[in-house]
Structures are given as C-alpha cells and as structure tokens.
N, C-alpha and C positions, 0 to 999 in steps of 0.2 A: 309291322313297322310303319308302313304308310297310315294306318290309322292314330299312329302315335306322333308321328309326326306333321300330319293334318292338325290333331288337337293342339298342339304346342303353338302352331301356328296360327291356331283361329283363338288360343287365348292370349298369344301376344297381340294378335290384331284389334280383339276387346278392348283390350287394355287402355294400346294406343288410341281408341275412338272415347273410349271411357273420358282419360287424361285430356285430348283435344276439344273436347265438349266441355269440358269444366271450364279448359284455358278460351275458349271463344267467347262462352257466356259471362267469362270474369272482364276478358278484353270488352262486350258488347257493352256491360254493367256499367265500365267505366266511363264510355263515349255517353252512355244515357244520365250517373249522375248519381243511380243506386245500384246497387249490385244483382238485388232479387228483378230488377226488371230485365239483366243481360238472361237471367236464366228462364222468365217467361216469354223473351223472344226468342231464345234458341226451343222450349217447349212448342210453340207456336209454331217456328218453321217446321219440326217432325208432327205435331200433327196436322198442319196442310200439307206435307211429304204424305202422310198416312191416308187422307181423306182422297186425295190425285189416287195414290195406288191402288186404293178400294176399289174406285171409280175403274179405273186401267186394266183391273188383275188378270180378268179373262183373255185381254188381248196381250198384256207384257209380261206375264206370268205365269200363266195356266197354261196356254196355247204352246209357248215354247219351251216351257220346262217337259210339258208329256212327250211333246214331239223331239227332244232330249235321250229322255229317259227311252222312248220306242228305238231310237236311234242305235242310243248303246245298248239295249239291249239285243239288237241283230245282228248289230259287229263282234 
C-alpha cells in the first residue's frame, strides 16, 4: 500500500512539474515576443541545473544519498 501510494504521488507531482513548465515557458515566450524562445530558456535553465549537478554530484548526491541508505539500513 505505501508503494502505491508513493506512485500516485510521484505521478501527480509529474504532472504538476510537467503543466508548470509548459505554463513558465508560455509565460517566458510571451515577455520575450515568440513562444519557442520561452521554451529554450526554460531548456537552458535545466541544462545549466544539469551541468552544476554533474559538477556537485559526488558532494550533493552521492556522498549523502549512500550515507542515507547505510543509515536506514542499520536502523
């Protein structure tokens, strides 16, 4: 039951990130003048998101997710 209800919740949170991304890059589109330019700066901001994170991953990612996982796994 918690695994089914995890899913329900991470695909309504999809959803909502899906929806909010379109409605940013439609909002951005319109401040810039054409539409396809709100959605290559919303592309832009996730791949500079992506390119930081690569950079980061061992220290904000890797480091505390294992030391997590070792965590629960002893409790």
């Amino acid at each position: 039951s918690d695994l089914t209800a995890s899913f329900v919740v991470i695909v309504f949170a999809t959803l909502f990130f899906i929806i909010f991304n379109i409605g940013v890059s439609l909002w951005i589109g319109e401040l810039f003048g054409k539409m396809y330019l709100g959605f290559f700066a919303v592309a832009a901001f996730y791949m500079l998101t992506g390119i930081i994170l690569y950079i980061f991953r061992r220290s904000w990612i890797k480091i505390p997710l294992r030391n997590a996982i070792i965590t629960k796994s002893l409790n």
